[in-house]
C-alpha positions in Angstrom: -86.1 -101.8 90.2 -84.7 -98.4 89.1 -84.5 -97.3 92.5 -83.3 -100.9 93.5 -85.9 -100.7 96.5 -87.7 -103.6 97.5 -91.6 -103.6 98.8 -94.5 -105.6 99.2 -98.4 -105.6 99.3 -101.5 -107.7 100.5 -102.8 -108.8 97.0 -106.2 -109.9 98.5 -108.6 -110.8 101.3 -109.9 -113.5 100.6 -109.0 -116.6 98.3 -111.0 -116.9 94.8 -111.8 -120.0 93.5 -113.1 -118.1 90.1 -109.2 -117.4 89.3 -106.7 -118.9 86.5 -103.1 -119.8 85.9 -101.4 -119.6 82.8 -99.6 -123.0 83.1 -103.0 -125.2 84.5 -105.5 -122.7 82.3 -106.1 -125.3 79.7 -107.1 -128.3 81.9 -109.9 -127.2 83.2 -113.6 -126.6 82.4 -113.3 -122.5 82.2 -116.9 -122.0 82.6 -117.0 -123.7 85.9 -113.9 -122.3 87.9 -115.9 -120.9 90.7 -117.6 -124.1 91.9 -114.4 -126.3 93.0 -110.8 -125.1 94.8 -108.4 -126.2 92.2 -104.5 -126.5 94.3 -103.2 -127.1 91.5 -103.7 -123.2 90.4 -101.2 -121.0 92.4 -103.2 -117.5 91.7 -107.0 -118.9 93.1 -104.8 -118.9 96.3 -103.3 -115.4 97.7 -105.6 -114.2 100.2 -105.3 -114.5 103.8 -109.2 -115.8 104.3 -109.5 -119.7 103.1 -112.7 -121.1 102.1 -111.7 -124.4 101.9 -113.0 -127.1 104.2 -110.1 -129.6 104.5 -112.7 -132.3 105.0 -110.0 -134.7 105.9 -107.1 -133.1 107.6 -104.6 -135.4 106.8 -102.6 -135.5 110.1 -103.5 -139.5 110.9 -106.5 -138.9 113.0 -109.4 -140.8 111.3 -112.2 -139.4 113.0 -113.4 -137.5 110.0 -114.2 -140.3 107.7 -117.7 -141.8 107.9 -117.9 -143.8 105.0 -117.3 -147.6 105.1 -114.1 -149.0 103.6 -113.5 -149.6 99.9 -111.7 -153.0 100.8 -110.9 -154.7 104.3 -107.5 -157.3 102.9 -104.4 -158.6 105.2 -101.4 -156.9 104.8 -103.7 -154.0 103.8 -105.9 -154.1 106.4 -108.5 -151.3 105.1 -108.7 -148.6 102.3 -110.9 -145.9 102.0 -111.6 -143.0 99.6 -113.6 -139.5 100.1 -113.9 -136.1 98.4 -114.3 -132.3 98.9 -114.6 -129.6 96.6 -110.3 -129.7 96.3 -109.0 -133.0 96.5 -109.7 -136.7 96.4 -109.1 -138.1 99.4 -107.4 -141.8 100.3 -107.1 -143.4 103.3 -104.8 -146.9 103.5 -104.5 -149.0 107.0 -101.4 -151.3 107.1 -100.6 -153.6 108.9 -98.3 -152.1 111.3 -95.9 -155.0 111.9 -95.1 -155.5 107.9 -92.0 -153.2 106.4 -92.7 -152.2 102.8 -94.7 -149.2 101.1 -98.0 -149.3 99.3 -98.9 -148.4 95.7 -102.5 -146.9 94.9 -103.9 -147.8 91.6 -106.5 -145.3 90.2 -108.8 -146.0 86.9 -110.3 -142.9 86.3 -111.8 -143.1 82.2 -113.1 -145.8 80.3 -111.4 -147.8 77.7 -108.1 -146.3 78.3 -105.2 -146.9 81.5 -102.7 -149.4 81.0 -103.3 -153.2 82.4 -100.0 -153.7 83.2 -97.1 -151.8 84.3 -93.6 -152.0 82.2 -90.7 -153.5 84.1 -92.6 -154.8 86.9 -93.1 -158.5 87.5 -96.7 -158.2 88.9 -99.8 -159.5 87.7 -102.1 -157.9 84.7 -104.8 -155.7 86.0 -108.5 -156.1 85.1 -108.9 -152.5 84.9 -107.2 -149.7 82.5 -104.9 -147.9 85.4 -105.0 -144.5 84.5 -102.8 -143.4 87.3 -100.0 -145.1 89.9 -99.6 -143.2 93.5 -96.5 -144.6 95.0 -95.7 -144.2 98.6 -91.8 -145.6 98.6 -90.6 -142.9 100.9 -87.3 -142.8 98.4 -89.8 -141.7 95.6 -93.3 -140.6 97.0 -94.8 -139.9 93.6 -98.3 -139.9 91.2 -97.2 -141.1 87.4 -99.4 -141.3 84.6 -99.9 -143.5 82.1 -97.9 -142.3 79.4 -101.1 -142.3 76.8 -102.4 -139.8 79.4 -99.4 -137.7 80.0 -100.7 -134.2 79.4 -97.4 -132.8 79.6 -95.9 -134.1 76.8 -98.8 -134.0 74.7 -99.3 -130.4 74.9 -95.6 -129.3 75.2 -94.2 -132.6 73.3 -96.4 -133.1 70.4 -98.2 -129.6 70.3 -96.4 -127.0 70.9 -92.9 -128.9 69.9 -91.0 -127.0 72.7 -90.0 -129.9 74.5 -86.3 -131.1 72.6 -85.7 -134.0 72.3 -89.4 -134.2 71.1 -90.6 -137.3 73.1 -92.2 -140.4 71.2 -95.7 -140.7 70.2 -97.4 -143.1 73.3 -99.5 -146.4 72.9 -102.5 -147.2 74.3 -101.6 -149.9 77.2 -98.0 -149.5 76.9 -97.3 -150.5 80.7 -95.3 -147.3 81.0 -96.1 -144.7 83.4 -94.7 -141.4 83.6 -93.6 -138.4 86.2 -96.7 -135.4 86.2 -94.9 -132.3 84.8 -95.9 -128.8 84.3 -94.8 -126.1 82.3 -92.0 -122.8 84.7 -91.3 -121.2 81.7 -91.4 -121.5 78.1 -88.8 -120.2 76.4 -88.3 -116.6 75.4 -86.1 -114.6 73.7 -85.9 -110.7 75.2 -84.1 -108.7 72.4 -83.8 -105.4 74.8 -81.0 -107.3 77.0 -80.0 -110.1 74.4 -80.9 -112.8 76.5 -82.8 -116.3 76.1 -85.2 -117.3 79.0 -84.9 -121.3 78.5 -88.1 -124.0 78.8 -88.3 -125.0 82.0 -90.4 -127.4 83.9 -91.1 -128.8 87.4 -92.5 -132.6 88.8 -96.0 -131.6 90.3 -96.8 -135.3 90.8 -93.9 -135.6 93.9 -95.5 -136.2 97.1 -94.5 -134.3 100.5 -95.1 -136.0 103.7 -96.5 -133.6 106.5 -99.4 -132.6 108.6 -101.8 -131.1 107.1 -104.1 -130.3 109.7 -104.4 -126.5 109.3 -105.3 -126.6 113.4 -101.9 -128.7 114.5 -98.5 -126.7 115.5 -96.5 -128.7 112.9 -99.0 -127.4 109.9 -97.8 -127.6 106.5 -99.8 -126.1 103.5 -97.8 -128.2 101.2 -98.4 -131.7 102.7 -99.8 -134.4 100.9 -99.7 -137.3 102.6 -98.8 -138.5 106.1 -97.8 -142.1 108.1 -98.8 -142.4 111.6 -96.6 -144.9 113.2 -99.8 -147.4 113.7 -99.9 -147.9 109.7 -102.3 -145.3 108.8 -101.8 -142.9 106.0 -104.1 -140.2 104.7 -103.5 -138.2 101.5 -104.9 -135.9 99.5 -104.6 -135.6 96.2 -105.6 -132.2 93.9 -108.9 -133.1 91.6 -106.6 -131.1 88.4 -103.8 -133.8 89.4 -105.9 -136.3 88.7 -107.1 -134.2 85.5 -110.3 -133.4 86.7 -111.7 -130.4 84.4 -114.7 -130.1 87.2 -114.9 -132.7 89.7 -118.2 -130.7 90.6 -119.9 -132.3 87.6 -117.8 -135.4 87.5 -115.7 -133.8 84.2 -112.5 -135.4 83.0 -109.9 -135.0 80.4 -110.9 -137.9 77.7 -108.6 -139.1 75.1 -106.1 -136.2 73.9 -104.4 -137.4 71.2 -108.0 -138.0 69.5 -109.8 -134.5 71.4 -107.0 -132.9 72.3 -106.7 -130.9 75.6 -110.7 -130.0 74.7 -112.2 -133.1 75.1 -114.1 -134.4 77.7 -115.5 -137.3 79.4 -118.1 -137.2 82.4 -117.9 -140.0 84.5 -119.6 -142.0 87.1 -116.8 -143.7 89.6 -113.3 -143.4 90.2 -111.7 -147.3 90.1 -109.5 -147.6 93.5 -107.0 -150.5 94.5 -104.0 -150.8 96.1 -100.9 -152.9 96.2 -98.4 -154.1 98.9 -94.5 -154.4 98.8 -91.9 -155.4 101.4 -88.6 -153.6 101.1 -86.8 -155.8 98.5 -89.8 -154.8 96.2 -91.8 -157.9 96.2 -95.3 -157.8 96.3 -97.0 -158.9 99.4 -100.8 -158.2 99.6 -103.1 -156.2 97.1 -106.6 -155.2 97.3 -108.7 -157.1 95.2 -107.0 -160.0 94.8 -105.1 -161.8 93.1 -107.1 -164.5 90.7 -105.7 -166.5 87.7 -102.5 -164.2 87.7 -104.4 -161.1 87.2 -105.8 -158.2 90.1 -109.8 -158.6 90.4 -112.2 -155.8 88.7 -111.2 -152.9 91.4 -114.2 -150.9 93.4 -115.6 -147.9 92.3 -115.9 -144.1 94.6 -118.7 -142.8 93.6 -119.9 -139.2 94.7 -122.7 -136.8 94.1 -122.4 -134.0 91.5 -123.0 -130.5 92.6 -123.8 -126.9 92.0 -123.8 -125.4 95.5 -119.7 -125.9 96.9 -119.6 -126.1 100.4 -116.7 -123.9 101.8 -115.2 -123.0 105.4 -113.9 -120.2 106.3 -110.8 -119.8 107.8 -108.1 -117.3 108.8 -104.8 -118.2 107.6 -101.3 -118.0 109.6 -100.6 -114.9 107.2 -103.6 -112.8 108.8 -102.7 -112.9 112.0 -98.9 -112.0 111.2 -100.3 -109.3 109.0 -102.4 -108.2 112.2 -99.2 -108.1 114.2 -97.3 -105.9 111.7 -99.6 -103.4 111.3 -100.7 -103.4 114.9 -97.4 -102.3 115.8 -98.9 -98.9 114.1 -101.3 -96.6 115.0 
């Protein structure tokens, strides 16, 4: 800076699952880091080897999913759900003659989730819905229920650095929230007399893409795409979904009675899904609908495990790397 030059360096080879991040560092399980490939930790990810097997490349091509279909409805004609070691996977067929967008429901631990959702005429749910993924392409977005919102617990209610200082959440509220995480807390540098402010950014908001590391149109930062048939694959990262080790089925449980470290192992993941047309009125929804409120939804269940599978794979930043340098010899 003295010299006001500006330089750069390869940080590392390879990618390294083992790694932490200040601002995710106390939402997962730290003894169990190197097992799973948490995207939701920027510093696991600087190398130009990847190990990650993008099971389900997301790009609309449904060829990699084996498993049979969590539901087969109308309007939603099929949805699925699968796994890797770094995200949970959904995969939604629509009928492609409808106009509208979907919503994913997602019950991920007992005796908690909201059984409603605030503003909303829809019917009750049977289950506690922990999380919301809507797929409005005006708001692509994963909310929270508020009860669940580790955001404002830790920066809110915790640390206090969040002004005004949100209110204290009820169980079942109906309200769902935006997934936040901590830029920057704030700071006070006496050398140059200057306040760094608190500053955060939505994690939760969904970007459409390919993510098909293999396609031309590749982009690292897709989540989801919509094949002009009605398909759509996502992908969502296990710590979104606050996962502390998805290897050993680990959640976070109940803050505001364990606090960020508690946990809760669990046995399923609760999926359903609902259907709107563009004036917002609900259409289909998988289960159904019975006596005003959605059915018991169906459980994902998956395997624990010790021994990650991984895939190697040179990224696009090698092989510009390899040009650069191979201009010199």
């Amino acid at each position: 800076m003295a010299e006001e030059l500006l330089g750069g360096m390869i940080f590392t080879w390879q990618d390294e699952w083992f790694k932490r991040t200040w601002n995710t560092m106390d939402y997962d399980n730290p003894d169990r880091r190197p097992f799973w490939s948490n995207a939701q930790t920027n510093e696991q990810q600087f190398g130009l080897l990847s190990f990650d097997r993008n099971k389900i490349r997301v790009d609309g091509n449904t060829e990699e999913w084996e498993d049979e279909p969590l539901y087969k409805g109308n309007k939603i004609k099929e949805l699925y759900a699968d796994h890797d070691e770094r995200y949970f996977y959904l995969r939604m067929e629509l009928d492609a003659e409808s106009k509208g967008y979907p919503m994913i429901l997602l019950d991920i631990i007992p005796n908690q989730g909201n059984h409603f959702i605030n503003g909303r005429d829809l019917p009750g749910f049977s289950n506690g819905v922990d999380f919301i993924v809507n797929l409005n392409e005006n708001e692509s977005r994963i909310m929270v229920d508020d009860y669940y919102n580790l955001f404002n617990f830790q920066y809110g209610h915790q640390l206090e650095m969040i002004q005004p200082k949100p209110p204290l959440p009820a169980k079942n509220s109906g309200n769902f929230s935006r997934i936040e995480y901590v830029l920057s807390r704030e700071l006070f540098i006496p050398s140059q007399n200057r306040k760094i402010d608190f500053k955060s950014y939505e994690t939760g908001k969904l970007q459409a893409g390919n993510g098909n590391p293999e396609a031309k149109e590749y982009d690292s930062l897709a989540d989801y795409t919509i094949a002009e048939d009605g398909i759509i694959e996502m992908r969502i990262p296990w710590l979104l979904l606050q996962a502390k080790d998805p290897s050993q089925k680990e959640f976070m449980a109940d803050v505001y009675s364990e606090g960020l470290e508690g946990s809760v192992k669990i046995d399923q993941i609760y999926v359903g899904g609902l259907y709107f047309d563009e004036q917002h009125n609900l259409i289909d929804s998988v289960p159904e609908i019975t006596n005003g409120n959605l059915e018991k939804m169906k459980e994902y269940k998956w395997e624990a495990w010790d021994m990650p599978l991984s895939e190697e794979r040179l990224k696009q930043s090698y092989y510009l790397i390899k040009t650069l340098y191979g201009n010199y010899k």
